[in-house]
N, C-alpha and C positions, 0 to 999 in steps of 0.2 A: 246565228253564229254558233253551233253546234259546236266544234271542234274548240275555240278561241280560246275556251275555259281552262283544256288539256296540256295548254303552252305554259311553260316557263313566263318567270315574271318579267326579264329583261324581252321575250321576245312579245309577250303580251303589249310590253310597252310600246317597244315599235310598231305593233301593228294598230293600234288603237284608233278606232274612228275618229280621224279630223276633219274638220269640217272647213270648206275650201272656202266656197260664195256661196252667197243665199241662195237656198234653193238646189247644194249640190252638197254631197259630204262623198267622205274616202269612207267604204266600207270594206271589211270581208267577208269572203265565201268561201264555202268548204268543198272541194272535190273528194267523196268517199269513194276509197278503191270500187265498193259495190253498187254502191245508189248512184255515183253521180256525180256533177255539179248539181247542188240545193238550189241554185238560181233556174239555171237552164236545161237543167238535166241530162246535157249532156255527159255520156259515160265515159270510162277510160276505155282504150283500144291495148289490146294485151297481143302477144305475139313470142313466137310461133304459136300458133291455135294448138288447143289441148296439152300443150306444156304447164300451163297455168293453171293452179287448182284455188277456189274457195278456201282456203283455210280453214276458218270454224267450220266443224263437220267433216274435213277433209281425211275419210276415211284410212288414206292410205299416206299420207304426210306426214313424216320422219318427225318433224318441228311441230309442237303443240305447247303454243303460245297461252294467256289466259283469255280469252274471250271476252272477259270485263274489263281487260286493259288497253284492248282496242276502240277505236273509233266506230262508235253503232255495231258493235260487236263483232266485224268483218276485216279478213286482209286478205289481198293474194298472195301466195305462196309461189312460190317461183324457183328453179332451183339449173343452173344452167354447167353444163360439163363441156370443154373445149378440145379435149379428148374424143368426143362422141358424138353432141348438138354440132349441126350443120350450120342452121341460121341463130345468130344469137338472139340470148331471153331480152323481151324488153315489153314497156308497156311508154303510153303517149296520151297526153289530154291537152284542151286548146284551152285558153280563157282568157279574157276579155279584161285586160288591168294594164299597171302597172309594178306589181311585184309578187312575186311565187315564191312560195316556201314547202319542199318536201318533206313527208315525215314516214318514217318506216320502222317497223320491229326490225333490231337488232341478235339476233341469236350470238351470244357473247363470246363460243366456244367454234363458232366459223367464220370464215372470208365471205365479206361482199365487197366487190369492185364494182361500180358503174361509173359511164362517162353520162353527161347530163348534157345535153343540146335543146340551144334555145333558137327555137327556129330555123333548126340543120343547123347550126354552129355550134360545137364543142366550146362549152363555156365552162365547166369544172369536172373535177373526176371524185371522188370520195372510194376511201378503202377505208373497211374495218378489217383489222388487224383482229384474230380470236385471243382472248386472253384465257382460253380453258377452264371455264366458271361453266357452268351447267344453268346460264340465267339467262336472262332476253331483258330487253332493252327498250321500252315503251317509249313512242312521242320522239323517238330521238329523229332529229334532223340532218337528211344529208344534204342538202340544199336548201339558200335562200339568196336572192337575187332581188332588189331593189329598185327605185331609179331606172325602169324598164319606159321607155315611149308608151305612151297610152293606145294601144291599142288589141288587136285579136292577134292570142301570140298560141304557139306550139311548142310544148314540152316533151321532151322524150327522154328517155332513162334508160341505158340499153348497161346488161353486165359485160366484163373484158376482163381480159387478162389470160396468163396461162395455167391458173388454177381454175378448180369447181369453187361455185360462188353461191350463195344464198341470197334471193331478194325477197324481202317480206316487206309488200306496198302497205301503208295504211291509207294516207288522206294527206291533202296538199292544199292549202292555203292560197289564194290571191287576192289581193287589194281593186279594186273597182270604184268606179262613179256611180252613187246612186244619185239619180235625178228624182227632187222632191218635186211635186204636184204643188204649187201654192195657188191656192184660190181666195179671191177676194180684188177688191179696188185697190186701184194705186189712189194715192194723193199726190 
């Protein structure tokens, strides 16, 4: 649980392993914009191809975040114009729970707009508002959704609106069944 630690005390709380029946507990896992899902490895799907850049190291990227404030020291940077982009910016990852939670760098001094779809259903929108500070915004969350059916779900995050918008992914949070091995006799 690499990310867990990153969270806020109230959302630590919520998310905190409990344990359901013997033999099965509520855990998380952490999808990194770059590595992954930790469990499955499954990666995030970014979109339109080559609109998206690595951030750390991102030669040519406006926004330079700290690096030690992100998540395994990586985000995509993402930047989408409705003026000029044809297909809008978005990125998408699947995972296997009961509850997701987005978390993204904030750049405090631009607009981001995204609608967030859970399984093709527009389920919330989040807009930051810039308040003209020249600072960024670690961990901060623009989605968390709960009380999800247990099963393999689809997340998508796509920017809107009629402004130019900044998205800076870090890593997303889901809740899971880990199934514990118990060896040994019954009585």
């Amino acid at each position: 649980m690499r990310a867990v630690w990153r969270c806020s005390a109230a959302i630590l709380a919520s998310l905190s392993v409990v344990s359901r029946a013997q033999g099965e507990k509520w855990v998380n896992r952490t999808i990194d914009d770059q590595l992954g899902d930790e469990a499955t490895g499954r990666l995030v799907t970014y979109t339109p191809p080559g609109v998206w850049s690595q951030g750390n190291g991102c030669g040519y990227c406006a926004l330079k975040p700290d690096n030690h404030s992100a998540l395994d020291g990586t985000w995509h940077d993402g930047f989408h114009d409705p003026n000029r982009d044809v297909e809008p910016l978005a990125f998408e990852f699947k995972f296997n729970g009961t509850a997701v939670y987005i978390f993204n760098i904030l750049v405090k001094q631009a607009l981001t707009n995204v609608n967030i779809t859970l399984d093709g259903q527009l389920v919330n929108t989040y807009a930051h508002t810039p308040d003209l500070t020249n600072q960024f915004a670690y961990n901060a969350s623009v989605f968390s959704k709960e009380n999800i059916p247990y099963g393999e779900h689809t997340v998508g995050v796509s920017a809107f609106g009629p402004n130019q918008t900044n998205v800076l992914f870090d890593y997303a949070i889901y809740t899971c069944v880990f199934q514990l091995l118990l060896i040994g006799s019954r009585s």
